[in-house]
C-alpha positions in Angstrom: -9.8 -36.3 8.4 -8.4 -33.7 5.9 -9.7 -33.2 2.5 -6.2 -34.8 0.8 -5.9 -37.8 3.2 -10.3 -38.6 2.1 -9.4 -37.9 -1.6 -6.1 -40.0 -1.5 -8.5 -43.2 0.4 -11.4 -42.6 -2.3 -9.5 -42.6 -5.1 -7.4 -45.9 -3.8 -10.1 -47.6 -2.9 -11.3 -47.6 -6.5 -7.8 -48.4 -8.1 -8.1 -51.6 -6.0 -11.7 -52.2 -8.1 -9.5 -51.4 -11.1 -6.8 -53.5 -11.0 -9.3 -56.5 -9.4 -11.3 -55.8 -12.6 -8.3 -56.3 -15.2 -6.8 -59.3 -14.0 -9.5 -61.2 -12.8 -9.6 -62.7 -16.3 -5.9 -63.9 -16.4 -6.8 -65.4 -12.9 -9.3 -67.8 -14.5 -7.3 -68.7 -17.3 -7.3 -72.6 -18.1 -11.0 -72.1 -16.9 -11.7 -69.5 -20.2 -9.9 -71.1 -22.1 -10.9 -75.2 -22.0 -14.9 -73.5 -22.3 -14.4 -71.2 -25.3 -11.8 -73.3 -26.9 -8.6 -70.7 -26.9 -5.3 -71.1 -28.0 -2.4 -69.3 -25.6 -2.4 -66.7 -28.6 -6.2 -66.0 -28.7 -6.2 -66.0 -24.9 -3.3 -63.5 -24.5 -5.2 -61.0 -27.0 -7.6 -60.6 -24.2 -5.1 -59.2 -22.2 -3.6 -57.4 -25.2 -7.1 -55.8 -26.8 -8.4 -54.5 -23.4 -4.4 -52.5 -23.2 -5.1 -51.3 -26.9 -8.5 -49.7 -26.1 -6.9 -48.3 -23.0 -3.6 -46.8 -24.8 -6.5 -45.1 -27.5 -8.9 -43.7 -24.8 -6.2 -42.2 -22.1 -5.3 -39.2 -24.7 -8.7 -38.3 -24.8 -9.4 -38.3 -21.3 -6.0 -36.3 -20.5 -6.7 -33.5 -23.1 -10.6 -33.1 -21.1 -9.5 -33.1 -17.8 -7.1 -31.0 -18.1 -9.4 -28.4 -19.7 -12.7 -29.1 -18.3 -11.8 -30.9 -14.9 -11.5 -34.7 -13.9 -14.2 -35.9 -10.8 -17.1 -36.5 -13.3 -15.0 -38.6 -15.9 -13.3 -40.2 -13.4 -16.6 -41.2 -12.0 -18.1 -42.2 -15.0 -15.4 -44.2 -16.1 -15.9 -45.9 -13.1 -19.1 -46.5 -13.6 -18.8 -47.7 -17.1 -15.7 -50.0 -16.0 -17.7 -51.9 -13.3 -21.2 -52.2 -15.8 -18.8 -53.5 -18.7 -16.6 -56.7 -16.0 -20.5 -57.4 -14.4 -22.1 -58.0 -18.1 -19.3 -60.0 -18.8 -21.1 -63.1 -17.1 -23.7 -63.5 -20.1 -21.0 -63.5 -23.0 -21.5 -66.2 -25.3 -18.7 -65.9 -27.7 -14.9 -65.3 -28.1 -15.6 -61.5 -29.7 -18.3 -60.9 -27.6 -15.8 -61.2 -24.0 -12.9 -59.2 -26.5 -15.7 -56.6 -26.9 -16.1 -56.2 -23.0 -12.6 -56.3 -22.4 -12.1 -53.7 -24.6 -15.3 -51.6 -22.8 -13.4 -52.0 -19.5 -10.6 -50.5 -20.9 -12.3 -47.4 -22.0 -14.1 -47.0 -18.4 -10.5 -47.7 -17.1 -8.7 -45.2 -19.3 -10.7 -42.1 -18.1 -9.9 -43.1 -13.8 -6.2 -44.1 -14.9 -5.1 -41.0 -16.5 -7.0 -38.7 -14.2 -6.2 -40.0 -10.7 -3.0 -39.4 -10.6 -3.3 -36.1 -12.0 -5.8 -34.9 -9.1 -3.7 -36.0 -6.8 -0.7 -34.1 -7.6 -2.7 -31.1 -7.7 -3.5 -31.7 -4.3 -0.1 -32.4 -2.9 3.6 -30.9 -2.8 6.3 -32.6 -4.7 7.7 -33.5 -1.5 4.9 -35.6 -0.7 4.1 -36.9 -4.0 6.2 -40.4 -4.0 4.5 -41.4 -0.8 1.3 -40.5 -1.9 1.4 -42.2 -5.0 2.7 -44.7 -3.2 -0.1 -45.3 -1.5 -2.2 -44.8 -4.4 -0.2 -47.7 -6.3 -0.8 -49.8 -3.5 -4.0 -51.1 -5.2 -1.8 -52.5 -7.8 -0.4 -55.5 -5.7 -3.5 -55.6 -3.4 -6.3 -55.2 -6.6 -4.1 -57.9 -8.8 -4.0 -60.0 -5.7 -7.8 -60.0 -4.2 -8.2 -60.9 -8.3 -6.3 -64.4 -8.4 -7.8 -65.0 -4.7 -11.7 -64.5 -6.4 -10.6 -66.4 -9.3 -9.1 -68.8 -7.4 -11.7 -69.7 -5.4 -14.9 -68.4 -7.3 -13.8 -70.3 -10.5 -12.7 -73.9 -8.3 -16.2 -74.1 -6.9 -18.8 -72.2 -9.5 -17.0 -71.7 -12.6 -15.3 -68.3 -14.3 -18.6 -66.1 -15.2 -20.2 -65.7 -11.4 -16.9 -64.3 -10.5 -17.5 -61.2 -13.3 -20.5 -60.8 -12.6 -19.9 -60.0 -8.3 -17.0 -58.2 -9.3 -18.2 -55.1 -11.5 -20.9 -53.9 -8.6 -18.7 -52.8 -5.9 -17.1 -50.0 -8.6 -20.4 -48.4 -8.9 -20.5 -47.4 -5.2 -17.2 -46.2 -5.5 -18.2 -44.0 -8.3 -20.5 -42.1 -6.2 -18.3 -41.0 -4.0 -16.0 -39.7 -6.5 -18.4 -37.4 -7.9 -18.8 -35.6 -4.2 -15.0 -34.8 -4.4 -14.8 -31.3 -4.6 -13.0 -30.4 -8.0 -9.4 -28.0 -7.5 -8.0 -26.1 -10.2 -4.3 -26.4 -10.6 -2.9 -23.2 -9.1 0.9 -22.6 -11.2 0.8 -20.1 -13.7 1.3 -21.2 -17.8 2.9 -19.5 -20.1 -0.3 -19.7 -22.4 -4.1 -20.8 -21.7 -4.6 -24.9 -21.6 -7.0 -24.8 -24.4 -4.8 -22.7 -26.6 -2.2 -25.7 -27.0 -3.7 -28.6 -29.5 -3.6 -32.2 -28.2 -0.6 -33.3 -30.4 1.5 -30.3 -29.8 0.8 -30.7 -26.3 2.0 -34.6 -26.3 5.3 -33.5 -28.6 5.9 -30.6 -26.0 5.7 -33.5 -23.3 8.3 -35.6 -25.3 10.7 -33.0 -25.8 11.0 -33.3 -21.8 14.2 -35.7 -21.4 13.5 -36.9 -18.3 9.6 -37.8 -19.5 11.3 -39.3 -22.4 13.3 -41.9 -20.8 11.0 -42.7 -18.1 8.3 -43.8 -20.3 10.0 -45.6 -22.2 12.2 -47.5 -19.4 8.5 -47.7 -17.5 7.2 -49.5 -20.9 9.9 -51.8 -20.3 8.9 -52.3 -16.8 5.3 -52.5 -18.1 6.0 -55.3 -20.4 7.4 -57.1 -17.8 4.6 -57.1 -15.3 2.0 -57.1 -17.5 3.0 -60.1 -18.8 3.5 -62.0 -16.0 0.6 -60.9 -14.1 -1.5 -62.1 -17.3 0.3 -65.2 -17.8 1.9 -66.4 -14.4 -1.5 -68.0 -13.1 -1.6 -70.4 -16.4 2.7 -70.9 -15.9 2.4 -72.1 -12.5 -0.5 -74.6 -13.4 1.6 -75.8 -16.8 5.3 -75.5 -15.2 5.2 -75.7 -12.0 2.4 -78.4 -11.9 -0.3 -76.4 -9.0 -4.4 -76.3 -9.5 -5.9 -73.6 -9.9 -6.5 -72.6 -6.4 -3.1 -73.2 -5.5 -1.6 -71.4 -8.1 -3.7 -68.3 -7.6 -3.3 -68.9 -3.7 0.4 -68.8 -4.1 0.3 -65.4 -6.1 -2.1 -63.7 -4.2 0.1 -63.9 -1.0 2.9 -62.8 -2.7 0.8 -60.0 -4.6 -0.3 -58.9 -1.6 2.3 -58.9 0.3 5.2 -58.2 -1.4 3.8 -56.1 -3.8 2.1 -53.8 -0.9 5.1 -53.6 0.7 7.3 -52.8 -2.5 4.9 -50.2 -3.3 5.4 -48.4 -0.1 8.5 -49.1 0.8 9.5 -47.1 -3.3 7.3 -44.1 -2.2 8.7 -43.9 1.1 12.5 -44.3 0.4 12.2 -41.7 -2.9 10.6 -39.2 -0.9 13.0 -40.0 2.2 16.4 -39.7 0.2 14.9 -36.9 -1.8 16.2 -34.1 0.9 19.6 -35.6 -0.1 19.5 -36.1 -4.0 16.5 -35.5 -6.4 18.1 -38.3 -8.3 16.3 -40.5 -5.3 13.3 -41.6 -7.4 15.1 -43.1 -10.3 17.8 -44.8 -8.3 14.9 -47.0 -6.3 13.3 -47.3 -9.5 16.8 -48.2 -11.4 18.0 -50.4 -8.2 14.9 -52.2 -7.8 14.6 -53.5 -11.2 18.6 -54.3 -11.5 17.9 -56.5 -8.6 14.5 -58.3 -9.7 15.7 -59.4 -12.4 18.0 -62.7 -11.5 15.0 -63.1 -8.8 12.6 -63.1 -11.8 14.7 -65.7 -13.7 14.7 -67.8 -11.3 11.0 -67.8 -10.4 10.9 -68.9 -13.9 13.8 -71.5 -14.6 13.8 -73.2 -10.9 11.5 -76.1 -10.6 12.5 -76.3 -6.4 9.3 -74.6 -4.6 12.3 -73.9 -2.2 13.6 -71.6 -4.6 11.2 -70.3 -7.2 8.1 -69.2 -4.0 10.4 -66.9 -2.2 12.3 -65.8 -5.6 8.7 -64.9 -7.1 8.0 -63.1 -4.1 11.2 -60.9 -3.7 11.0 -60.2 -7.2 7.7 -59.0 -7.0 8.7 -56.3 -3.8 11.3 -55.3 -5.9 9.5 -54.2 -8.8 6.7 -52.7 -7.3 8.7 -50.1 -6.0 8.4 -48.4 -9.2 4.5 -47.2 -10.3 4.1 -44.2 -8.3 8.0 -43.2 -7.9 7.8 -43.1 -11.7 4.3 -41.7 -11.8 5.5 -39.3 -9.3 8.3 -38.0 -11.7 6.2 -38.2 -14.6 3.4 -35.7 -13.3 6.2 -33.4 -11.5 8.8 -33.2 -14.4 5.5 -32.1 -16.8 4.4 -29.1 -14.5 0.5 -27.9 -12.9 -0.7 -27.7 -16.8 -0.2 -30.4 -18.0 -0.4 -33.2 -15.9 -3.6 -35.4 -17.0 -2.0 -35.2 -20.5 1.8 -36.0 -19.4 -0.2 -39.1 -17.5 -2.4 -40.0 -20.6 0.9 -40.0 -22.8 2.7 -41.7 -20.6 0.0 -44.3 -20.5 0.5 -44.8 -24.5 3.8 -45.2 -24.4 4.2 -47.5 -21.2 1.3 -49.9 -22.9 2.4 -49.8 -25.9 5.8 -51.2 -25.7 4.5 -52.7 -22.8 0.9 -54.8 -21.8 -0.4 -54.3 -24.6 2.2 -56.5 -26.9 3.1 -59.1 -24.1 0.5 -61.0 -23.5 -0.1 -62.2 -27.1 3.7 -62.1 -27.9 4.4 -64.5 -24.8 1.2 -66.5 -25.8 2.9 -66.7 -29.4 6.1 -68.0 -28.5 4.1 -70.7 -26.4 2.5 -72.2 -29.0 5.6 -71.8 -31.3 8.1 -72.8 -28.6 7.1 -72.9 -25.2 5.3 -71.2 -22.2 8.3 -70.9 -20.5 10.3 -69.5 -23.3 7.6 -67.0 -23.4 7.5 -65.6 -20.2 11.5 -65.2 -20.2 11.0 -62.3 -22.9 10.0 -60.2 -19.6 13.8 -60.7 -18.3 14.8 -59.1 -21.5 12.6 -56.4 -21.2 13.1 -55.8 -17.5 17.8 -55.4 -18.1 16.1 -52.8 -21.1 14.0 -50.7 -18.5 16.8 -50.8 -15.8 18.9 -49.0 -19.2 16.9 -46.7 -19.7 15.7 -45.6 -16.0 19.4 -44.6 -15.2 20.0 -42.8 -18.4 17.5 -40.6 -17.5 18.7 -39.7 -13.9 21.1 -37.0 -15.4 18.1 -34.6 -16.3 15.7 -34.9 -13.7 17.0 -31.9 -11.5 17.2 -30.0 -14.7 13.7 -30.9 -16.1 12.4 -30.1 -12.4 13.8 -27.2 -12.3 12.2 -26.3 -15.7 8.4 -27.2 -14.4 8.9 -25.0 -11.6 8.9 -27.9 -8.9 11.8 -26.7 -7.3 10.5 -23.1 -5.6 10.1 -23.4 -1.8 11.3 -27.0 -1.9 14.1 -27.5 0.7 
């Protein structure tokens, strides 16, 4: 097995821990919520406090890794991620469970900006959209193992046991992080990385068109799927009228399926159509969202299970296709130097406009309005990001050029 094929299976493996660890909570929902007491706004600031923490800690992690490598914190986070969802079980208060969601997003912060970053210093840009691909995979497959162990653990023993079992695995994982071997990113920059200070660095970044309108079509994207992933198990138990176990059955099939095969299949056909345009990655991205988003309605509106199960999960394949082609631009277009940072900044931007207001905005219109008026703020945000993806197609051979991406490519 080669070194890139065990680094890319490592660091996957762990994403799936990751995304298992955030949503789990949304998964267990009406269970939280009936114990402690929550209104849909004070649950959905769960969601929304562990995206703050995250948004704050990924600047910090990008600005070290790029100067003084990224294994150990990536490890660490790990470590700290998996201690922080375990010692959830003993919570005994609303703050205290906000607290550890906001300690998961700190552990999470430091493996989220970095992965991605070590990857693409390990990897072509002609093999970046399939590799990230792959790496994304443990979106839809860690979201949907989440809703199957809430499903299940929380029917038959109740919300905390399932925290507690799902922490350990991560600190395995960890350990095999650290025996990576570390790689220093081999393209020359026009001045050292600890000469350039952390804001200049993120306004350089921004001045990148390309960068510019990805983010902030991805934040669209973002607010879109962050919301629904946090609120969809509750809307299919209030709307639709499933348990628990159904409802989080019925998600995790189409999570895992759909969203594993959206996630390749973006990879695959940006890298694949690549050879003919550079353009390729934004026009699955920009496609793929254009065409969610009547799916996504009507996974909302229909009350037929006819209609709304195979809506939800063609909607789903279609808007997975977008974390690592976007990831893959992000980290290509912002050159060898600066690539933990371009992925920490990006991080800011895509959860701030995105996961980290959704959740308590679509939790705020349910208890104005309703849950299902709520959840339809995602369709507006998902015709913005489809906007904004397109407009930026016009400079991404241009900003490639510019990061030197494009010598030897064919």
């Amino acid at each position: 097995m080669s070194f890139t094929t065990r680094a890319l299976i490592v660091l996957t493996s762990l994403n799936v821990l990751d995304y298992l660890d955030r949503y789990l909570v949304a998964s267990l929902g009406s269970l939280v919520k009936a114990e402690m007491g929550l209104s849909d706004r004070a649950f959905g600031f769960l969601g929304t406090a562990f995206f703050l923490v995250y948004l704050c800690a990924s600047p910090i992690f990008g600005y070290l890794g790029d100067r003084w490598g990224r294994l150990r914190l990536m490890a660490g986070g790990a470590v700290l991620w998996s201690l922080a969802t375990s010692l959830t079980f003993w919570v005994g208060s609303y703050p205290a469970l906000v607290l550890a969601r906001g300690v998961v997003g700190v552990g999470e912060a430091s493996f989220g900006t970095l992965s991605p970053a070590y990857l693409a210093d390990i990897l072509p840009l002609g093999r970046r959209g399939r590799a990230l691909g792959w790496f994304y995979l443990a979106i839809p497959v860690g979201s949907a193992l989440a809703y199957l162990v809430g499903g299940l653990m929380g029917s038959h023993w109740g919300w905390r046991p399932a925290f507690l079992l799902a922490g350990l695995p991560g600190l395995a994982m960890a350990a095999l992080v650290w025996r990576l071997p570390g790689i220093q990113p081999q393209a020359a920059a026009p001045t050292p990385p600890a000469a350039i200070p952390l804001l200049g660095a993120s306004w350089g970044l921004l001045k990148i068109p390309t960068f510019r309108w990805v983010s902030l079509g991805y934040g669209m994207v973002t607010f879109a799927l962050g919301g629904l992933a946090f609120w969809m198990p509750h809307y299919l138990e209030v709307d639709k009228g499933l348990s628990l176990a159904r409802a989080n059955l019925l998600l995790f099939g189409s999570v895992a399926v759909a969203g594993a095969l959206g996630t390749l299949s973006g990879g695959f056909l940006a890298d694949r159509f690549m050879t003919r345009t550079l353009k390729a990655p934004l026009w699955v991205s920009g496609l793929g969202i254009t065409l969610g988003l009547p799916l996504a309605a009507l996974a909302i509106f229909s009350p037929v299970p006819g209609l709304y199960v195979p809506a939800l999960a063609l909607a789903i394949f279609l808007l997975f296709m977008n974390q690592g082609v976007l990831t893959a631009v992000i980290v290509s277009v912002a050159g060898a130097r600066r690539r933990a940072q371009a992925v920490a900044l990006n991080i800011v931007v895509i959860h701030l406009l995105g996961d980290v207001p959704s959740p308590f905005l679509i939790g705020w219109i349910s208890d104005l309005y309703s849950l299902k008026w709520g959840v339809s703020l995602t369709l507006v945000a998902l015709a913005a990001g489809a906007v904004l993806i397109f407009t930026a197609m016009s400079h991404l051979p241009a900003d490639l050029a510019a990061a030197g991406e494009l010598e030897g490519h064919g």
